[in-house]
Backbone as JSON, one array per atom type, in Angstrom:
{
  "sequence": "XXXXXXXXXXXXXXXXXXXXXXXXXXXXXXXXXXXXXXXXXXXXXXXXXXXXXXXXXXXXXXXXXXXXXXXXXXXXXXXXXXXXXXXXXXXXXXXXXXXXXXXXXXXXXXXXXXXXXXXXXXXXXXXXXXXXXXXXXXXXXXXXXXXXXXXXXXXXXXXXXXXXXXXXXXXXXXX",
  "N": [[56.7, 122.44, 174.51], [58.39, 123.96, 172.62], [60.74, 122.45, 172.94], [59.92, 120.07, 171.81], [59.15, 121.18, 168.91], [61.97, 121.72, 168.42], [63.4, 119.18, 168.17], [61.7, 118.42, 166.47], [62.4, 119.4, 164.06], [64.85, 118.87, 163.81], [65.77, 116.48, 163.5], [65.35, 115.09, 160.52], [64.96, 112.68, 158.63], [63.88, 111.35, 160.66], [61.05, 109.79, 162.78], [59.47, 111.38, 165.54], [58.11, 110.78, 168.49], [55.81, 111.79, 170.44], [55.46, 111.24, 173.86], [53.64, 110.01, 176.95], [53.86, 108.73, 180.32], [51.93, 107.34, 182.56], [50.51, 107.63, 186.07], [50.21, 104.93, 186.54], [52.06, 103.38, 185.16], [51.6, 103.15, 182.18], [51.94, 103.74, 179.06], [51.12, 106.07, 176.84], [50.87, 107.55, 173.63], [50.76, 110.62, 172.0], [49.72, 114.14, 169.96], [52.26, 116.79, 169.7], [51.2, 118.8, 170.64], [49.37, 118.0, 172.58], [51.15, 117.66, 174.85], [52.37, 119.56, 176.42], [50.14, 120.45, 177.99], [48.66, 117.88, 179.08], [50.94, 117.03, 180.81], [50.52, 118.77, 182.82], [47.83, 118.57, 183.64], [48.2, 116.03, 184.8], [46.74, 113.57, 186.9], [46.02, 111.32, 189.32], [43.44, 109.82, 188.43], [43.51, 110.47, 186.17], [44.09, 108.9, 183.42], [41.8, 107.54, 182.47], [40.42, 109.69, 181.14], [42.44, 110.04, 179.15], [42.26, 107.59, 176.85], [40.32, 108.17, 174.77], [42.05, 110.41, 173.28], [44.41, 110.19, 173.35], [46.57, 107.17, 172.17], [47.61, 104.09, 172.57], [51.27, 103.55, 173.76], [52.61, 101.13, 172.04], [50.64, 100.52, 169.85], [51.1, 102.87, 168.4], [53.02, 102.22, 167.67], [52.91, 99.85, 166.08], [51.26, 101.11, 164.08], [52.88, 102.69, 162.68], [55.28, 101.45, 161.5], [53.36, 99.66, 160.2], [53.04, 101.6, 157.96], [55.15, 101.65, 157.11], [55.93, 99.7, 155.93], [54.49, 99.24, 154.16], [54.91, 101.54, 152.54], [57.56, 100.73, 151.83], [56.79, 98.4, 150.09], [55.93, 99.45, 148.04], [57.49, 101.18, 147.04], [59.35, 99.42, 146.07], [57.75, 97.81, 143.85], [57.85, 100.06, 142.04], [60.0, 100.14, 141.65], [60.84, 97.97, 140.34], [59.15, 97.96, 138.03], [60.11, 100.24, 136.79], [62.88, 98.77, 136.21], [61.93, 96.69, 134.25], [60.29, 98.24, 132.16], [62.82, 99.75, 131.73], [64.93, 97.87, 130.84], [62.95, 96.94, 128.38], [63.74, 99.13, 126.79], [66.21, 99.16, 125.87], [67.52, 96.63, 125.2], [67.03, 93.69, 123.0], [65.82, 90.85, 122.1], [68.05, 87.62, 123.2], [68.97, 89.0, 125.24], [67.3, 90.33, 126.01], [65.51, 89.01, 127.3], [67.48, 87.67, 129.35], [67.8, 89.45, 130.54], [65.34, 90.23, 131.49], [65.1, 87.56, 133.02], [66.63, 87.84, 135.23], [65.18, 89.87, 136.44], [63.35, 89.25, 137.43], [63.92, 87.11, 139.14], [64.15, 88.59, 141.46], [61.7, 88.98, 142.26], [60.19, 87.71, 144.82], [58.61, 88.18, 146.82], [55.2, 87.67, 147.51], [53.83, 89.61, 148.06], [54.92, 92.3, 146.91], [54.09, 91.8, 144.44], [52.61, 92.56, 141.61], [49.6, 93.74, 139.52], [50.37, 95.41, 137.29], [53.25, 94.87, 137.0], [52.72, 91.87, 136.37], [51.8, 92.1, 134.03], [53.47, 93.9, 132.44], [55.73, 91.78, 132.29], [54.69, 89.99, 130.6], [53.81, 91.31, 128.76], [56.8, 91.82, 127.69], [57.89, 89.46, 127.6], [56.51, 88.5, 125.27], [56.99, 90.22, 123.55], [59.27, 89.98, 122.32], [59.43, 86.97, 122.08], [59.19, 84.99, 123.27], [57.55, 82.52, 124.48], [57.53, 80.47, 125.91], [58.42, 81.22, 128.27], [56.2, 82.87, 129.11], [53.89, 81.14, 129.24], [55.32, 79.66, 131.36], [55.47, 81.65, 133.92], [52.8, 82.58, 134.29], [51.74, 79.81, 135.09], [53.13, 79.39, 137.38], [52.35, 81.56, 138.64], [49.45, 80.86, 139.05], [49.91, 79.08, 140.99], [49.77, 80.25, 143.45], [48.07, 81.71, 146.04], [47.12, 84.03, 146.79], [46.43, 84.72, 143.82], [44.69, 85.23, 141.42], [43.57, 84.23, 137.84], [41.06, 84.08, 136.63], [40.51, 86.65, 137.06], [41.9, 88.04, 135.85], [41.97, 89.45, 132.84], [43.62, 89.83, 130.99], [46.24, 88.69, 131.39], [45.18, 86.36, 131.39], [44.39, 86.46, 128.53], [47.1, 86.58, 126.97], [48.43, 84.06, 128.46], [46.49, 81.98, 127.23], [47.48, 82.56, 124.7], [50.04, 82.38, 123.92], [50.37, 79.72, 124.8], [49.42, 78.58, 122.04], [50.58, 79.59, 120.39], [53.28, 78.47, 121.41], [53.11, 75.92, 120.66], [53.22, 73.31, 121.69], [53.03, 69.84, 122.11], [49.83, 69.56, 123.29], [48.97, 71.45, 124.0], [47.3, 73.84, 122.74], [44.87, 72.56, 123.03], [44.53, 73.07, 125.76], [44.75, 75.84, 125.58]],
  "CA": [[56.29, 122.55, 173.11], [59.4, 124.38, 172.09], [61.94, 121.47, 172.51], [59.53, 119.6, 171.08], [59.25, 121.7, 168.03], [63.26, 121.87, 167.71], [63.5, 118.39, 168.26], [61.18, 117.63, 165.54], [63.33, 120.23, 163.15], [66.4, 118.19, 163.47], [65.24, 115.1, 163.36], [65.1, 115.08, 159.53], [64.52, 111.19, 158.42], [63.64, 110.28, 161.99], [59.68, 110.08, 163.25], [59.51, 111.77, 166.54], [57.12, 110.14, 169.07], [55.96, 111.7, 172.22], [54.44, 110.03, 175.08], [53.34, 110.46, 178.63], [53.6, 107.92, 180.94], [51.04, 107.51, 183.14], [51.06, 106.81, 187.1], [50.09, 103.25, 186.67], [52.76, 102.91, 184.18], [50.78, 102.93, 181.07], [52.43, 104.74, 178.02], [50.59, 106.81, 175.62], [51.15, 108.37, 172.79], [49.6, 112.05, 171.89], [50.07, 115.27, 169.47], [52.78, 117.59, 170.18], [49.97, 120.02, 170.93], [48.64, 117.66, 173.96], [52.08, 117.16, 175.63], [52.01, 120.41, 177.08], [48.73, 120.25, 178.61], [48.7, 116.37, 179.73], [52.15, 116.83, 181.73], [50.21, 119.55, 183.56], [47.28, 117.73, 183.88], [48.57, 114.39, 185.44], [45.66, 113.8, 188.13], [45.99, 109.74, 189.2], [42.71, 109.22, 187.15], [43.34, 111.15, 184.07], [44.23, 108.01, 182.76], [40.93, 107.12, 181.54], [40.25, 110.53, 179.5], [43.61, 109.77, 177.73], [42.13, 106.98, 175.78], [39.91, 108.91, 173.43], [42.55, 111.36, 173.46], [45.72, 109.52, 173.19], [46.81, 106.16, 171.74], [49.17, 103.5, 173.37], [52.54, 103.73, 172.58], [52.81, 99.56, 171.36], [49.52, 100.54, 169.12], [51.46, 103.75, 167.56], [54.21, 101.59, 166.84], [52.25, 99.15, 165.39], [50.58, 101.85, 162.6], [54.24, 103.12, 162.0], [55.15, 99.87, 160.88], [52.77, 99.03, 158.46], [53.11, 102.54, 157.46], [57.11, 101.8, 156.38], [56.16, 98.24, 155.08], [53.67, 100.08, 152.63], [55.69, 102.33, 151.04], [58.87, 99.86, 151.13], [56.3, 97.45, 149.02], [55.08, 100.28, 147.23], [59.08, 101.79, 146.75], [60.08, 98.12, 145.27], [57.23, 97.89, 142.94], [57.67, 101.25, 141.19], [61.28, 100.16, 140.62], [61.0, 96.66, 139.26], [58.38, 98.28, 136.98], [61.23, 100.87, 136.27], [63.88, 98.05, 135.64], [61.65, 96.68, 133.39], [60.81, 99.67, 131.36], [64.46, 100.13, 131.0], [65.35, 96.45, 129.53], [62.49, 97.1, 127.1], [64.05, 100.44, 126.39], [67.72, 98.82, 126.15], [67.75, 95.32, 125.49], [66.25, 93.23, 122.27], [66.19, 89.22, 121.75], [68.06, 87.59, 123.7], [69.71, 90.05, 126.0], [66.15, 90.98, 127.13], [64.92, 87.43, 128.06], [68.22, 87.27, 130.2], [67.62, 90.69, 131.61], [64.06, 89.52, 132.16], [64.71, 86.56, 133.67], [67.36, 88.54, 136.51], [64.17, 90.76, 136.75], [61.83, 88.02, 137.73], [64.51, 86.31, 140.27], [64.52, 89.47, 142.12], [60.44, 88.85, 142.32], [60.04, 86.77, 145.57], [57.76, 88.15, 147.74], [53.98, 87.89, 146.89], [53.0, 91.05, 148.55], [55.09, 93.11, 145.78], [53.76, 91.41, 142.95], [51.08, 93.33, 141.07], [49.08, 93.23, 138.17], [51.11, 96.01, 136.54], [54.29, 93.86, 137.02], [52.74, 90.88, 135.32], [51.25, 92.29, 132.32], [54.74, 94.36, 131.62], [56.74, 90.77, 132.06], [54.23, 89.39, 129.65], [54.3, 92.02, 126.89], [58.24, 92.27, 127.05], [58.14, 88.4, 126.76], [55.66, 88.34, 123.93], [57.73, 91.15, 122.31], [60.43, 88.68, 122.57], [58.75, 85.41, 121.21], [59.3, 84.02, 124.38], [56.3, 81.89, 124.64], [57.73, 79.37, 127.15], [58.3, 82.19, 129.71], [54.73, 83.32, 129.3], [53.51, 80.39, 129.85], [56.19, 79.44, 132.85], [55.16, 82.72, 134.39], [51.75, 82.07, 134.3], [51.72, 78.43, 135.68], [53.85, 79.78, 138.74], [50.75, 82.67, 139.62], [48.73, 79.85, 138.96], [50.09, 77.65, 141.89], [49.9, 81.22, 144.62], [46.54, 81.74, 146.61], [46.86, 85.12, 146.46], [46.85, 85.04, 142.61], [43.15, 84.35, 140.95], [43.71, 83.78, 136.97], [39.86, 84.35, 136.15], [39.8, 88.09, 137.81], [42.64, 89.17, 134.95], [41.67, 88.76, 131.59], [44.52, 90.3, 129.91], [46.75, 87.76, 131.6], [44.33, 84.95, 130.47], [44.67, 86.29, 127.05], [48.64, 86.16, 126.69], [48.58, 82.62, 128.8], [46.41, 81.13, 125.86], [48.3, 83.09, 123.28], [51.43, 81.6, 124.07], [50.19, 77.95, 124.77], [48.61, 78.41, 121.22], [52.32, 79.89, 119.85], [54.2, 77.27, 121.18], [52.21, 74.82, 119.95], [53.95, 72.11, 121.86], [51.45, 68.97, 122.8], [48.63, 69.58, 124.39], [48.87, 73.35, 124.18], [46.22, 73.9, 121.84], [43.46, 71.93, 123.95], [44.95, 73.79, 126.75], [44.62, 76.95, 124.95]],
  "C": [[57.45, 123.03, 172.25], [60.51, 123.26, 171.44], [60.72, 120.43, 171.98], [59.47, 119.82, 169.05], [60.92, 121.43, 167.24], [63.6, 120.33, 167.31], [63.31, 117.58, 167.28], [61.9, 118.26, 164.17], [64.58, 119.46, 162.77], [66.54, 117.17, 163.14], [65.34, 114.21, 162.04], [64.23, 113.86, 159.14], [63.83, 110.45, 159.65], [62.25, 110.94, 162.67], [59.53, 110.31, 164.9], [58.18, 111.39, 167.5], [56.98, 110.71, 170.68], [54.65, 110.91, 172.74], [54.54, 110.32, 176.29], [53.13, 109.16, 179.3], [52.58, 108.12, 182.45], [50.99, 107.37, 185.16], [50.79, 105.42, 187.47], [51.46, 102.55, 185.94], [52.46, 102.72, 183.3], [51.38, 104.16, 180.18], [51.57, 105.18, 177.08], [51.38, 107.84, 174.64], [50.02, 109.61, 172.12], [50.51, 112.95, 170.96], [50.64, 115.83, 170.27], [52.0, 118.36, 170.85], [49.88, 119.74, 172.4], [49.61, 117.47, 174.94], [52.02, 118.14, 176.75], [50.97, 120.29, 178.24], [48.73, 119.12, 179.51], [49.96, 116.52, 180.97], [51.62, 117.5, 182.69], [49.37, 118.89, 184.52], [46.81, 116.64, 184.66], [47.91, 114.4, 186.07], [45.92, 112.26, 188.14], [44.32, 109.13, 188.53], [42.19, 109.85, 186.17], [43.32, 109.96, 183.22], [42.58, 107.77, 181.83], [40.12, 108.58, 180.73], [41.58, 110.48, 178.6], [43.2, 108.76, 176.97], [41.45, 107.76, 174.87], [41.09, 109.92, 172.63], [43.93, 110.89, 172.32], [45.7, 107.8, 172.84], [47.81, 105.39, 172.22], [49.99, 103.72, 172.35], [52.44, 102.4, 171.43], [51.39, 100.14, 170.13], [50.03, 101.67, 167.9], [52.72, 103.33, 166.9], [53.79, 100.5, 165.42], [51.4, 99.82, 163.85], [51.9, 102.49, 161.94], [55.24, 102.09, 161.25], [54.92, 99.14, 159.94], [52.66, 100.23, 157.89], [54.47, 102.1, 156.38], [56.98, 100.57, 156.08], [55.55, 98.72, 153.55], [54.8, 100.42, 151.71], [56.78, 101.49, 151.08], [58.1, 99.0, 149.56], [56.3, 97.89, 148.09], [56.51, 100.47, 146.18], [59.07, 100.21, 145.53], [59.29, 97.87, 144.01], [57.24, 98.32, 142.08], [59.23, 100.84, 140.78], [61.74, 98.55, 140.11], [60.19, 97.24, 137.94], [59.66, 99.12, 136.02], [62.31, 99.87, 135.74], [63.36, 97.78, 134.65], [61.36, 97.31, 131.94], [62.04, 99.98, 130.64], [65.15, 99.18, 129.91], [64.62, 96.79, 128.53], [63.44, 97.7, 125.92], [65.58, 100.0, 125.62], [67.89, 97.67, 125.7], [66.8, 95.02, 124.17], [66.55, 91.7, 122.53], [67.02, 88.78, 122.99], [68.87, 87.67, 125.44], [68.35, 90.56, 126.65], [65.59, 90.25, 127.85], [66.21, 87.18, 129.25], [68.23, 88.33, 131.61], [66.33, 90.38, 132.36], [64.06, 88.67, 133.11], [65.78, 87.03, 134.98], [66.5, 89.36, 137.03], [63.56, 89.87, 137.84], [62.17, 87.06, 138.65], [64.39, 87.3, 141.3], [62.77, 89.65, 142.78], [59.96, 87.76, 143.2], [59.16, 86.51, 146.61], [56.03, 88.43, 146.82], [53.09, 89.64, 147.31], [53.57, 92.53, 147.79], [55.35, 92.87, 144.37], [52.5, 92.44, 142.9], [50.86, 93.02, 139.85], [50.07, 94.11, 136.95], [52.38, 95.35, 136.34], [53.88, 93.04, 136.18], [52.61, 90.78, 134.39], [52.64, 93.02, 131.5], [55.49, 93.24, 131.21], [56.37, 90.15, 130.82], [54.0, 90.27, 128.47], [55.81, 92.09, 127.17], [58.33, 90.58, 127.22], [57.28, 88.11, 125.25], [56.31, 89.1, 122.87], [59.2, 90.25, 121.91], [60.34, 87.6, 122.03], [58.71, 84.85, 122.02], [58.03, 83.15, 125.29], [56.34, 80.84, 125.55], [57.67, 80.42, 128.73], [57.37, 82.29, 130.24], [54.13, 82.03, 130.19], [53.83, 79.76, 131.64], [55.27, 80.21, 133.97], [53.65, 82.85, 134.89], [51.09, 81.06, 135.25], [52.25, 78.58, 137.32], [52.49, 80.59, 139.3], [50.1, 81.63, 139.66], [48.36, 79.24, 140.5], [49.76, 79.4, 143.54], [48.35, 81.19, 144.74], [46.47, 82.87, 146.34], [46.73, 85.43, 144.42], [45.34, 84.31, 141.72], [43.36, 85.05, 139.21], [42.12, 84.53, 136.58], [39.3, 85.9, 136.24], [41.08, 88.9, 136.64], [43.17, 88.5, 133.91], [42.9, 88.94, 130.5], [45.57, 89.21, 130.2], [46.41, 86.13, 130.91], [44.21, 85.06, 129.17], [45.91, 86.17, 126.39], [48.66, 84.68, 127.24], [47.85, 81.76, 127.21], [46.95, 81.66, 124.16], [49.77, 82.5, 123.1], [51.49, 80.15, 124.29], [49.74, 78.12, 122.98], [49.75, 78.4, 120.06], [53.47, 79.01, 120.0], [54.2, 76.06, 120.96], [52.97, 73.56, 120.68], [52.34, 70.73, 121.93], [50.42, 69.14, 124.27], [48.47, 71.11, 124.78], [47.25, 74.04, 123.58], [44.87, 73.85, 122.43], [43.81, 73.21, 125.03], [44.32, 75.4, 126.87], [42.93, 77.49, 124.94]]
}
């Protein structure tokens, strides 16, 4: 428990994983707490009170994982929102449509798109005049599965505000 303890002290950035292997060869993973105990323990069929107990290792890797995909998604989100923010903050005409549109290349994976993302792109193009973007922008979610148009109205009210603004043909009907 000790070198466990120090182990986990030094460690700083790095997730410390213990585990007991079993005498079949079966790895688990368990609380510092249970390491102690379990090593003592070992009987050739403890094994089956370590499942309630303990968790395979491959299964604790597997929740650590989508643990550090989360917050990467999460991380990337909060700072495209932040880039954006900043062009607003920084940037008019069209120095913000260029900043925008280096924003919005950098926007590739669907799993750190959000709704907060799309509605900022579409008020700092609307603040902009940029009524082709909107639309662009739009037409692209459009074409994604993950991306349902009818479930976000504020989106559906800049899409026909900007077909309606750029009046090209067939916008209007569209609209």
């Amino acid at each position: 428990e000790i070198i466990c303890q120090k182990n986990t002290m030094c460690s700083a950035n790095y997730m410390f994983i213990p585990y007991v292997i079993t005498s079949n060869n079966k790895v688990y993973c368990c609380e510092n707490s249970f390491m102690k105990g379990l090593t003592e323990l070992m009987q050739p069929n403890f094994e089956l009170l370590l499942g309630p107990i303990c968790l395979p290792l491959l299964d604790r890797f597997i929740q650590i994982l989508k643990m550090a995909q989360a917050s990467s998604s999460q991380y990337f989100q909060e700072s495209i929102l932040s880039e954006i923010r900043k062009a607003r903050g920084q940037y008019t005409g069209k120095e913000l449509a260029a900043e925008l549109a280096r924003i919005r290349q950098r926007i590739d994976n669907t799993e750190v798109l959000s709704a907060d993302i799309v509605i900022n792109l579409l008020l700092s193009y609307r603040d902009i005049q940029d009524y082709s973007s909107i639309v662009k922008l739009v037409e692209t979610l459009e074409k994604l599965p993950t991306f349902d148009l009818t479930s976000h109205l504020h989106v559906k009210f800049h899409y026909a505000f900007a077909l309606n603004r750029r009046n090209l043909p067939g916008d209007r009907q569209r609209a």
